[in-house]
C-alpha positions as CSV (number, residue, x, y, z in Angstrom):
1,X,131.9,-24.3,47.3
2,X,130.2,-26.9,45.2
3,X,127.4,-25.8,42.3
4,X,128.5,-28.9,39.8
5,X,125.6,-31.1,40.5
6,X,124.4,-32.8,43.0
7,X,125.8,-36.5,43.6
8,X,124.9,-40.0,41.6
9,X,122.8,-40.9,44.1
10,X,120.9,-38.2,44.8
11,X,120.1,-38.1,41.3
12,X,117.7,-40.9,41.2
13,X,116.2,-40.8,45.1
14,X,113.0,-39.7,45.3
15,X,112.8,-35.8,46.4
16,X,110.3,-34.6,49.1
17,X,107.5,-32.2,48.6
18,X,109.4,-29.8,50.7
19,X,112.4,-29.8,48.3
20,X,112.7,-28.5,44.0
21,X,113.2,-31.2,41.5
22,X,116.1,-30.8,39.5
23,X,117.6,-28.1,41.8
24,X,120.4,-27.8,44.4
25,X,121.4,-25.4,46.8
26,X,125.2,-24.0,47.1
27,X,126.4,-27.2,49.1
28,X,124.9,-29.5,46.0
29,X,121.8,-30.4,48.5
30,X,118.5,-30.8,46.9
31,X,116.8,-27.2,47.2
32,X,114.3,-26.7,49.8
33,X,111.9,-24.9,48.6
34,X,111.2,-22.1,51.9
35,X,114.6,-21.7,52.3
36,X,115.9,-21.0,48.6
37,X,114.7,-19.7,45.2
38,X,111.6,-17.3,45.0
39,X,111.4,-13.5,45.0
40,X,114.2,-13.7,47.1
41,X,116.8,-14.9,45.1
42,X,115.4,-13.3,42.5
43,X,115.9,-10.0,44.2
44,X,119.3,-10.0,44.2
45,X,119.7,-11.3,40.9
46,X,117.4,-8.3,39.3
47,X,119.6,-6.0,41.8
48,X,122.5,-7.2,39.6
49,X,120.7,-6.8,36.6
50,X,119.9,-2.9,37.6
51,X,123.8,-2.0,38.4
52,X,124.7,-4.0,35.1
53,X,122.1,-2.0,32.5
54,X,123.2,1.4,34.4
55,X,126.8,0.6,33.1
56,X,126.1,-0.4,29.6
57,X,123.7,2.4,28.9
58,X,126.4,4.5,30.5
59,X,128.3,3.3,27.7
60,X,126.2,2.9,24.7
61,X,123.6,5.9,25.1
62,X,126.0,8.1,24.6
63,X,128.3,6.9,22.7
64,X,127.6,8.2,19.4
65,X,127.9,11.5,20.8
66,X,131.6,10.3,21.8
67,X,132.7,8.9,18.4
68,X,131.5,12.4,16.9
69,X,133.0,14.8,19.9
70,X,136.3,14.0,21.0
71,X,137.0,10.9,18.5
72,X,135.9,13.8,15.6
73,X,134.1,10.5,13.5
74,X,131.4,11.1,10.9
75,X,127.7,10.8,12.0
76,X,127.3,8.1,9.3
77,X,130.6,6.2,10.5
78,X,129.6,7.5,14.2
79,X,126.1,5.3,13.7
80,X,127.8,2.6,12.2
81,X,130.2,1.7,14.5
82,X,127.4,2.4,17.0
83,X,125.7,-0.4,15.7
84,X,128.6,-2.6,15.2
85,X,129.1,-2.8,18.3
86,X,125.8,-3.0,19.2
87,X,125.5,-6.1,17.4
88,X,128.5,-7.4,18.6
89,X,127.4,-7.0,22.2
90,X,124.0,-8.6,21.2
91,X,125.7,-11.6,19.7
92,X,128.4,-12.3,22.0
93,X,125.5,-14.0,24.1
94,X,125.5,-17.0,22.2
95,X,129.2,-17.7,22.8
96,X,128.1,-16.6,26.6
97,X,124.9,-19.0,27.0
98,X,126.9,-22.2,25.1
99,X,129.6,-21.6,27.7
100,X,127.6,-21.7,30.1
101,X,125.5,-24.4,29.3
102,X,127.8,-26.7,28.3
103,X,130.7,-26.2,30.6
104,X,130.7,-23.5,33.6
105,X,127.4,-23.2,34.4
106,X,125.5,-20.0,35.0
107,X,126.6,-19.3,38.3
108,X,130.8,-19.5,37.5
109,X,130.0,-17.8,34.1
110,X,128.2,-14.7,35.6
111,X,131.1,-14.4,38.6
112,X,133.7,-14.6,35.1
113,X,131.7,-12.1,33.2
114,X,131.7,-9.5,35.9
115,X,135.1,-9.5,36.0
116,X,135.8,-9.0,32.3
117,X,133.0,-6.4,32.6
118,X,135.4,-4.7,35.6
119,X,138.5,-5.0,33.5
120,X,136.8,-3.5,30.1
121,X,135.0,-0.3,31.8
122,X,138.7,0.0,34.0
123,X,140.5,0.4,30.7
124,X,137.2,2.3,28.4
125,X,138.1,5.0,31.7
126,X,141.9,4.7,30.8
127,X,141.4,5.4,27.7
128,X,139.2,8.9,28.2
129,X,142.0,10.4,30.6
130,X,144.5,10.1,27.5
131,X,145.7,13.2,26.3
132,X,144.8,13.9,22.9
133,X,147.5,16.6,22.7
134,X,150.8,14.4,23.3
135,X,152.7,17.9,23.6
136,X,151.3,18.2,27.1
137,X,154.4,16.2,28.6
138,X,157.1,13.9,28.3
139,X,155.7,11.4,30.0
140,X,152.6,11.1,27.4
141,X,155.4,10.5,24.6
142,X,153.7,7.3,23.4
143,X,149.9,8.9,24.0
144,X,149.1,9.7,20.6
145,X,145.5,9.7,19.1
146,X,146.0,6.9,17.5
147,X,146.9,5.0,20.2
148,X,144.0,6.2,22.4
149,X,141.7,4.9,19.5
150,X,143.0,1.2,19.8
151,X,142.5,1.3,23.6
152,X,139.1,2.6,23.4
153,X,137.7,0.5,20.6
154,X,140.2,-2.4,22.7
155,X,138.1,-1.3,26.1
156,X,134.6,-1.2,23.8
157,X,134.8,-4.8,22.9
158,X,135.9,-6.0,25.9
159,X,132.8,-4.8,27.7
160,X,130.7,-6.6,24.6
161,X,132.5,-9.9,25.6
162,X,132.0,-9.6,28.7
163,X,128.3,-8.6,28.6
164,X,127.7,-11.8,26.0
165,X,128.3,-13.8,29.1
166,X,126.1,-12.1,31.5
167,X,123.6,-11.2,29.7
168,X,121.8,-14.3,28.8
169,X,122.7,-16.0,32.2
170,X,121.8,-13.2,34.7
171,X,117.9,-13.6,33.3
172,X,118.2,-17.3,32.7
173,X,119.4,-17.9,36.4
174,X,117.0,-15.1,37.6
175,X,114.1,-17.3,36.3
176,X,115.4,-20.9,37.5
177,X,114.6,-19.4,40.7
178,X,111.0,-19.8,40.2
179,X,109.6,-24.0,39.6
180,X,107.5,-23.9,36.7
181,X,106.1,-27.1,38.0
182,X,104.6,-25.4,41.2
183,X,101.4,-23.2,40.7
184,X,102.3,-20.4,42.6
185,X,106.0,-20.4,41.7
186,X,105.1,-21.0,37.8
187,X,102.5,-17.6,38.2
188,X,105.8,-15.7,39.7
189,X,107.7,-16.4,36.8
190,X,105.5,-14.6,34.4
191,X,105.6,-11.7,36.5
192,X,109.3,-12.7,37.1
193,X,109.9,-11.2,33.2
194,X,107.6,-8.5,33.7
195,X,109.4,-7.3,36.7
196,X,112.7,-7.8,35.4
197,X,112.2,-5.5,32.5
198,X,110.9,-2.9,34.7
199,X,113.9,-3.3,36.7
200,X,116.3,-2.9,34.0
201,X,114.4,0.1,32.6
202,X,115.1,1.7,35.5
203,X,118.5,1.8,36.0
204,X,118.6,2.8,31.8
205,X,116.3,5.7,33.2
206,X,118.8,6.5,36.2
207,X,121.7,6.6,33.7
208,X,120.1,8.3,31.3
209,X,119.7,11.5,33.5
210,X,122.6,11.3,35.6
211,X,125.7,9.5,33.4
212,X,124.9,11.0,30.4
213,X,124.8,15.1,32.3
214,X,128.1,13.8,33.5
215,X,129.7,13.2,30.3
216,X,128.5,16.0,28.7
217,X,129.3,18.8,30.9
218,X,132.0,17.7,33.7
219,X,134.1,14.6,32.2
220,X,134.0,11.8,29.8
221,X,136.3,9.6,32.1
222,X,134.3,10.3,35.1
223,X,131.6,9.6,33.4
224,X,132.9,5.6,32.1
225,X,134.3,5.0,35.6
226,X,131.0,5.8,37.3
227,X,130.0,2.3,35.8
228,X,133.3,0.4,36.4
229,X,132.3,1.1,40.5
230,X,128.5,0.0,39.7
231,X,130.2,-3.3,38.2
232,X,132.2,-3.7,41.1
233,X,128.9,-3.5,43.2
234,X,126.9,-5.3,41.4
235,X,129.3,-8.4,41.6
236,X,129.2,-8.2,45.5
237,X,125.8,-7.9,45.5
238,X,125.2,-11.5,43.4
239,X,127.9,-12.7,45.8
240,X,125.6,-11.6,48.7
241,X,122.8,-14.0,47.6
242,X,124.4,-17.5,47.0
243,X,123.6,-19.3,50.0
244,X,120.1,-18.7,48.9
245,X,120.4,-19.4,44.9
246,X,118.9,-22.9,43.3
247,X,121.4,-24.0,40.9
248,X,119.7,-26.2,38.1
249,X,121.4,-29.8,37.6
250,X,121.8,-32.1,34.4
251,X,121.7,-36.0,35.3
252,X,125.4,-37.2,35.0
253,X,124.1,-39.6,32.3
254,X,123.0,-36.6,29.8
255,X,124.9,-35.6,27.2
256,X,125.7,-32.0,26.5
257,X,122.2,-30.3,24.8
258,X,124.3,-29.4,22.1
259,X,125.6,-32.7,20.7
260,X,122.5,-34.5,21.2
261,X,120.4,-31.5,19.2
262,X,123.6,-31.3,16.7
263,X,123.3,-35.4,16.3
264,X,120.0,-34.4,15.4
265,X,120.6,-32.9,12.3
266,X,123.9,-35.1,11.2
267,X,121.6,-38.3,11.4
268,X,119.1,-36.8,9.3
269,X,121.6,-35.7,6.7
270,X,123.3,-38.8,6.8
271,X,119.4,-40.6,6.2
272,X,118.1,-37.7,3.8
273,X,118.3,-40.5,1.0
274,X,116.3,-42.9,3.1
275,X,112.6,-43.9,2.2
276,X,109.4,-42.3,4.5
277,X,108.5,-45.7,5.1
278,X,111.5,-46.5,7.3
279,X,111.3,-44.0,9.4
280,X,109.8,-45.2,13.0
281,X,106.4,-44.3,13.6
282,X,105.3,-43.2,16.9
283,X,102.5,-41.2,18.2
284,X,104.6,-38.8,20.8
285,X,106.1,-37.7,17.1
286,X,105.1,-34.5,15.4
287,X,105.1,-34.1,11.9
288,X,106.3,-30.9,11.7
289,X,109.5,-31.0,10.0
290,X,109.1,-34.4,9.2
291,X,112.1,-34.9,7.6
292,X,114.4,-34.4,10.7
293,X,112.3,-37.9,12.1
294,X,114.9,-39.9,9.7
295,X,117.5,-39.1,12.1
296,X,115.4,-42.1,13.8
297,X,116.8,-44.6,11.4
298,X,119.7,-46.7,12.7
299,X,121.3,-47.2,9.2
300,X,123.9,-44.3,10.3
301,X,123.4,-43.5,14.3
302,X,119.7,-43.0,15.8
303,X,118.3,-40.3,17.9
304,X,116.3,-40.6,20.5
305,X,112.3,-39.5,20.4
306,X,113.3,-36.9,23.0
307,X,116.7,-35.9,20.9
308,X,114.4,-35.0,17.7
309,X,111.9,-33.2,19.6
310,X,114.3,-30.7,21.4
311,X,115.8,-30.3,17.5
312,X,111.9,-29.6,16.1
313,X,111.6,-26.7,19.4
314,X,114.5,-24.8,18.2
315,X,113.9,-25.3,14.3
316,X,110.6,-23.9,15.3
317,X,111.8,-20.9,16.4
318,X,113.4,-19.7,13.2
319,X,110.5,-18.2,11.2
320,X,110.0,-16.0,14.6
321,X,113.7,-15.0,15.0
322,X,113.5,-14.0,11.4
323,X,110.4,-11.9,10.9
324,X,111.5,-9.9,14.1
325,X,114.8,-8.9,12.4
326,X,113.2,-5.4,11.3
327,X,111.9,-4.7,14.7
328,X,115.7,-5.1,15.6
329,X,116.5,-2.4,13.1
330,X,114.2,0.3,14.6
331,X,115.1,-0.6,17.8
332,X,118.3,0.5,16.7
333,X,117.7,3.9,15.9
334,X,117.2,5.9,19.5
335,X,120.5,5.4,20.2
336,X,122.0,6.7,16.9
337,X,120.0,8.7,14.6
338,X,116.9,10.3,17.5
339,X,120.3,11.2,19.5
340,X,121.5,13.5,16.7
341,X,118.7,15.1,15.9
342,X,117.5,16.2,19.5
343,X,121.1,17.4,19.4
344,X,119.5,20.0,16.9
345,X,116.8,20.8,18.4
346,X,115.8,23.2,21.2
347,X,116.9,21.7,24.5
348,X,116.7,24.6,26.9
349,X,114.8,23.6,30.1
350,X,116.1,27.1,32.1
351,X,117.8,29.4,30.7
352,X,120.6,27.7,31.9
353,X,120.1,24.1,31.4
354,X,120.1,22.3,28.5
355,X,118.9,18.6,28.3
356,X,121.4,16.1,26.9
357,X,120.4,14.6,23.8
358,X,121.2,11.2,24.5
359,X,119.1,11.8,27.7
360,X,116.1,11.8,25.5
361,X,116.5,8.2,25.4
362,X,114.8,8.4,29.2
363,X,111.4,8.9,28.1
364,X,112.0,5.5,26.0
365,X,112.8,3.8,29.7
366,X,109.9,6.3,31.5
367,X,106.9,4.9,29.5
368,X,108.4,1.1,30.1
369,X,108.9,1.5,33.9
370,X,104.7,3.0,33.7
371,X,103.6,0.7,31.1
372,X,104.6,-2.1,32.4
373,X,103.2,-1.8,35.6
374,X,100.0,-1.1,33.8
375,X,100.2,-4.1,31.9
376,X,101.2,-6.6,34.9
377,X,98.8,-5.0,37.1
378,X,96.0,-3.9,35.4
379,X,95.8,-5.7,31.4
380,X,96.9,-9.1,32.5
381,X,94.3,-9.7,34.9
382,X,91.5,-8.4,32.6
383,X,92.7,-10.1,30.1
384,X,93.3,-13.3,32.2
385,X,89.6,-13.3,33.1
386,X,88.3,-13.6,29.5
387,X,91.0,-15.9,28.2
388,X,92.2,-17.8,31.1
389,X,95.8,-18.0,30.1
390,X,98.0,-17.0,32.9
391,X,100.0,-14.3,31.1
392,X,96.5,-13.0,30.0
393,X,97.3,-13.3,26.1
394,X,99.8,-15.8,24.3
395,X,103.4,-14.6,23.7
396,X,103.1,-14.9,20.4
397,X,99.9,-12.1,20.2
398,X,102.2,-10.0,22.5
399,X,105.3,-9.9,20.6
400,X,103.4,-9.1,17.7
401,X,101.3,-6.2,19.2
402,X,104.6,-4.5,20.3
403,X,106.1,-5.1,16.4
404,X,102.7,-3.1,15.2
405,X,103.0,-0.4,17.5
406,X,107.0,0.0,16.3
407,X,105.7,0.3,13.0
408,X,103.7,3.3,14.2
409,X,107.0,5.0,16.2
410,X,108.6,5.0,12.7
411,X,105.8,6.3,10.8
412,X,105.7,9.3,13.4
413,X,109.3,9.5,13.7
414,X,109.1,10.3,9.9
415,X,106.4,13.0,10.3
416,X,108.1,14.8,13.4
417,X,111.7,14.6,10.9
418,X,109.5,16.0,8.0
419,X,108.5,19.3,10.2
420,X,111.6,19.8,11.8
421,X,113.4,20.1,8.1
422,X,110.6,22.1,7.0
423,X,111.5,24.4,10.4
424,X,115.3,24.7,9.6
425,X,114.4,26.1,5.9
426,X,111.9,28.4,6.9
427,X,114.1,30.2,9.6
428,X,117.6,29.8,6.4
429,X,119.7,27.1,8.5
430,X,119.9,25.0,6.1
431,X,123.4,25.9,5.3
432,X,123.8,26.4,9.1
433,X,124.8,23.1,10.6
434,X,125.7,24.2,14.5
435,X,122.8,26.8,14.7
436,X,119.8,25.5,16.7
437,X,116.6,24.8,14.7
438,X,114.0,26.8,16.4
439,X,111.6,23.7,17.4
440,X,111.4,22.3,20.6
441,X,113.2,19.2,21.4
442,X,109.8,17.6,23.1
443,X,108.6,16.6,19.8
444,X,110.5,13.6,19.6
445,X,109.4,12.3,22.3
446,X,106.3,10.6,21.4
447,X,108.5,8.1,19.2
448,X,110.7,7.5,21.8
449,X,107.0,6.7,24.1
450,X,105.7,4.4,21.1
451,X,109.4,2.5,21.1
452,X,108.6,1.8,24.4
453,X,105.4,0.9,24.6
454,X,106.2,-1.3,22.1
455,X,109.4,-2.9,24.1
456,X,106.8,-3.8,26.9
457,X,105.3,-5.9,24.5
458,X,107.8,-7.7,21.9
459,X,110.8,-7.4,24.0
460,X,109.6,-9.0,27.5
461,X,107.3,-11.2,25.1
462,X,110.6,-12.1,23.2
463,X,112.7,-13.0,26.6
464,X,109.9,-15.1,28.3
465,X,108.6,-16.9,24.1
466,X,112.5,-17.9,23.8
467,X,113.3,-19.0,27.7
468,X,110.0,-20.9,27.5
469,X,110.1,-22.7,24.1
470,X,113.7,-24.5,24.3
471,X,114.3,-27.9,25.8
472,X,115.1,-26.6,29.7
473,X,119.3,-27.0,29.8
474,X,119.8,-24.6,26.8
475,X,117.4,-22.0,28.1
476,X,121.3,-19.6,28.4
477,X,121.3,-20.5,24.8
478,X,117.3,-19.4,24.2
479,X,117.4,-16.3,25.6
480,X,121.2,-15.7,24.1
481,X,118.5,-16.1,20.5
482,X,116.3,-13.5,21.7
483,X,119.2,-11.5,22.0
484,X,120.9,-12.0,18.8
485,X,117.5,-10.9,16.9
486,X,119.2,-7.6,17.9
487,X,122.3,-8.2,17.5
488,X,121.8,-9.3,13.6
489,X,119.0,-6.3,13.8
490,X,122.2,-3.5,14.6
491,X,124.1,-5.2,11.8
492,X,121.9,-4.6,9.2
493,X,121.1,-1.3,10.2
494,X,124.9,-0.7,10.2
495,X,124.8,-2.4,6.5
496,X,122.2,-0.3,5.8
497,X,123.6,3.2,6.6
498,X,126.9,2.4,4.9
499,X,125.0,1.7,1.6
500,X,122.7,4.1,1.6
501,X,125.1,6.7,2.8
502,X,127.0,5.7,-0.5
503,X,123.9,5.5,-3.0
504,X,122.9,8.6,-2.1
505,X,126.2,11.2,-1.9
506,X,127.0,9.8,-5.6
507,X,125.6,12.7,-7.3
508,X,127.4,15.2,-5.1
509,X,124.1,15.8,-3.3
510,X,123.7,15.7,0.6
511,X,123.2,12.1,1.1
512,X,120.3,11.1,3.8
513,X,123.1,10.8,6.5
514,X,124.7,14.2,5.9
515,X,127.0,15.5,9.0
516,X,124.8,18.5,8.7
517,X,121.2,16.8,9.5
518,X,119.6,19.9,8.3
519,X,120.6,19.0,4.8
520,X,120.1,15.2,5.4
521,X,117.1,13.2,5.0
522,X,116.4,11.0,8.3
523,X,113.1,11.2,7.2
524,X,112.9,9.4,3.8
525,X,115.3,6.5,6.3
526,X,112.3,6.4,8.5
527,X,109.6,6.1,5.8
528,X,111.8,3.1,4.7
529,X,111.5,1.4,7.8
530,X,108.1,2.2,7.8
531,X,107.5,0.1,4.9
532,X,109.7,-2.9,6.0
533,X,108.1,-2.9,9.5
534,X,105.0,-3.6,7.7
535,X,106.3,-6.0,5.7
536,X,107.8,-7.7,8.2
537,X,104.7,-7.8,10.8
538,X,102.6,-8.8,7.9
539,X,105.3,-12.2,7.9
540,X,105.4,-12.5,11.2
541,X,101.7,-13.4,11.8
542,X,101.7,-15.7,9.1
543,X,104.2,-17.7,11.0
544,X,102.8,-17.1,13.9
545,X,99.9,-18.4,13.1
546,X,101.1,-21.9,12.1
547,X,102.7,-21.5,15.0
548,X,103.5,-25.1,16.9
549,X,104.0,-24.8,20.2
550,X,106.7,-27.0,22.6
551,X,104.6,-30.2,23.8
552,X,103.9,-29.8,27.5
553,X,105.8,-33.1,28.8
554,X,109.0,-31.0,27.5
555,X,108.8,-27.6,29.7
């Protein structure tokens, strides 16, 4: 089957009203528009989306729990290689979205994903049904635990690969679906990130309560190759909806979005010693970063108008992508740190069922699935009658709405921490690590609500600010941004729990990260990203404020 582009000539022919503009269907046809795109392709692209979040949060929700159980790891090196990982998987996207963009395609880059995904959760199961004990037979004789480390860790990255390619093209190919130059289709689409969200909250909520039970009481292995199958669906299921897919196409005579954005910034290197008076002056030029408009001059290769615009809309989203690093960071924390200390806590639910920790983690997924129906059905519409804008308020005022409220999930994480520790010395466990502290496990979740309350806001707001604001054939690439804001995000909360970990155990005390949380301080690490979530709200609106947004005649 054909999903290239369409042919030369259909390139320039004039498309009828009945048909998309700058989309084809399977057979390279231009896309008619009843018979292809819409809520029904993007049904079974958010389909895929659900199977593919129930298999990485099968992964990385519990994973901590893993690295400290059968792996026997440290909770500080447990976290960090948590968030390693993490941050791998949220990087990995770029590499994903360039492939894509530059030389599969969406399409051939999701069907190549999926089967790295397969591959990495086959082996991630191999590697739980190793025997730790290589006494057990003969036939084990090279199983040692050693050995069963390199294949997980081996598996673990694999699924990160293979997640950096589906990630950003699963969403991005999701909302090509919908023609932003059509006013019904171009309402859908704003829903279409709404909807998507709540989608993939909901398979996080369905693993949350079912994988993670597995694991914990009836088998690690069963509980990784659980996904593997879902993987294995999910790829059918995307397989199941080509014939009615629009596939976006570049005109043969483009050049790759990356060398004529790269050119960009060469040419104005190259002309950085030229005067302000030779650059070109034209009115469809901003002067916002003016000095990239030398890249104009011919004196060592020119740029288009166009060129240096799409170069200006991605510069522009640097100040963003920066200021929402430390919302990254306490995004980070419900899978490491609030998963150790419900582990603490009192979890009974009967008297003979205990809630998993890591199933905590649920409520965090539970308020997005409510929220977010709240906000598309009932906030949007009010707000869209006062302001008129279609999504109600700007991205920008959403994303930073959903950094405030994070701000507040930290400050009561820290007060909730405060009481527990206060708890565990007036009942003596201080020096009692594995003993239960008598305080019920449901305090934590309102910061687990607040997280997600605030995910409706800055993460969707993220996804929909960074698909919308880049030049249209490296949207892979904008939302593969969005997602390395948490990639970089796990990293420096990795960086950070490796140096304070050290700083803090130098005098022989307990440091903050202690294996035995009772002696540990969690509390004085969520008091310090209490103060650097204020700090960086307080420079996100600044930036947001000056704030340039992409000129219409380039969406």
């Amino acid at each position: 089957m054909s999903i290239a582009g369409a042919a030369a000539d259909e390139a320039g022919t004039p498309l009828l009203a009945k048909t998309v503009d700058g989309s084809v269907d399977y057979k390279s046809k231009p896309a008619v528009r009843s018979s292809s795109g819409g809520w029904r392709s993007a049904g079974f692209i958010i389909g895929v989306e659900v199977a593919e979040r129930f298999a990485y949060y099968g992964i990385s929700s519990n994973l901590i729990t893993y690295l400290t159980g059968p792996l026997g790891q440290s909770t500080a090196a447990a976290a960090a290689n948590v968030n390693a990982w993490s941050g791998a998987a949220s990087l990995l996207p770029l590499l994903g979205a360039f492939v894509a963009d530059s030389f599969l395609g969406r399409f051939r880059t999701i069907l190549a994903a999926s089967a790295l995904y397969i591959l990495g959760l086959g082996l991630l199961t191999l590697s739980a049904m190793i025997p730790s004990d290589c006494k057990v037979s003969k036939l084990y004789s090279s199983c040692s635990p050693q050995f069963q480390i390199v294949t997980f860790f081996g598996a673990l990255y694999l699924v990160a690969l293979a997640q950096g390619g589906h990630k950003p093209c699963v969403q991005a190919f999701g909302a090509d679906q919908f023609d932003e130059k059509h006013p019904e289709e171009c309402k859908a689409k704003s829903s279409f990130f709404n909807l998507w969200y709540f989608a993939m909250c909901s398979g996080t909520f369905l693993t949350l309560w079912v994988l993670n039970y597995i694991q914990d009481n009836l088998s690690w292995a069963l509980g990784f190759g659980i996904p593997c199958i879902a993987m294995v669906v999910a790829l059918v299921v995307f397989l199941l909806g080509t014939r009615t897919y629009r596939f976006s196409v570049r005109r043969e005579e483009d050049r790759s979005p990356f060398v004529r954005i790269g050119n960009v910034y060469v040419a104005a290197a190259k002309n950085w010693s030229v005067s302000a008076s030779s650059v070109p002056d034209a009115e469809e030029i901003s002067h916002q970063y003016s000095f990239l408009n030398k890249a104009l001059v011919a004196k060592n290769g020119s740029c288009s108008v166009d060129d240096l615009e799409e170069a200006k809309a991605v510069l522009r989203l640097a100040p963003i992508w920066l200021t929402c690093l430390v919302y990254a960071v306490v995004f980070a924390q419900p899978i490491t740190f609030f998963t150790k200390q419900g582990a603490t806590m009192e979890r009974s639910i009967t008297p003979s069922y205990k809630i998993s920790p890591a199933t905590l983690q649920s409520f965090e997924s539970l308020s997005i699935v409510i929220f977010i129906t709240l906000y598309d059905r009932v906030l949007i519409p009010i707000a869209r009658s006062f302001t008129g804008k279609p999504g109600g308020i700007t991205m920008l005022q959403r994303i930073g709405t959903g950094i405030f409220i994070s701000f507040l999930s930290m400050v009561i994480a820290a007060l909730v921490e405060m009481k527990r520790l206060k708890t565990a010395a007036d009942y003596g466990l201080i020096d009692s690590p594995d003993a239960t502290v008598p305080m019920s496990v449901w305090w934590l979740v309102p910061q687990y609500v607040l997280i997600g309350v605030s995910n409706v806001f800055t993460m969707v707001g993220l996804q929909e600010f960074f698909y919308d604001q880049v030049p249209s054939d490296l949207r892979s690439v904008g939302l593969s941004l969005y997602l390395s804001i948490f990639g970089i995000g796990s990293f420096i909360s990795s960086f950070m729990v490796s140096v304070i970990e050290k700083l803090t155990s130098r005098s022989g005390q307990a440091s903050w990260f202690a294996n035995n949380l009772n002696q540990a301080h969690l509390d004085y690490f969520y008091w310090l990203l209490a103060c650097l979530s204020f700090i960086g709200l307080a420079s996100y609106l600044y930036f947001a404020k000056s704030y340039v947004s992409k000129r219409l005649n380039t969406l």
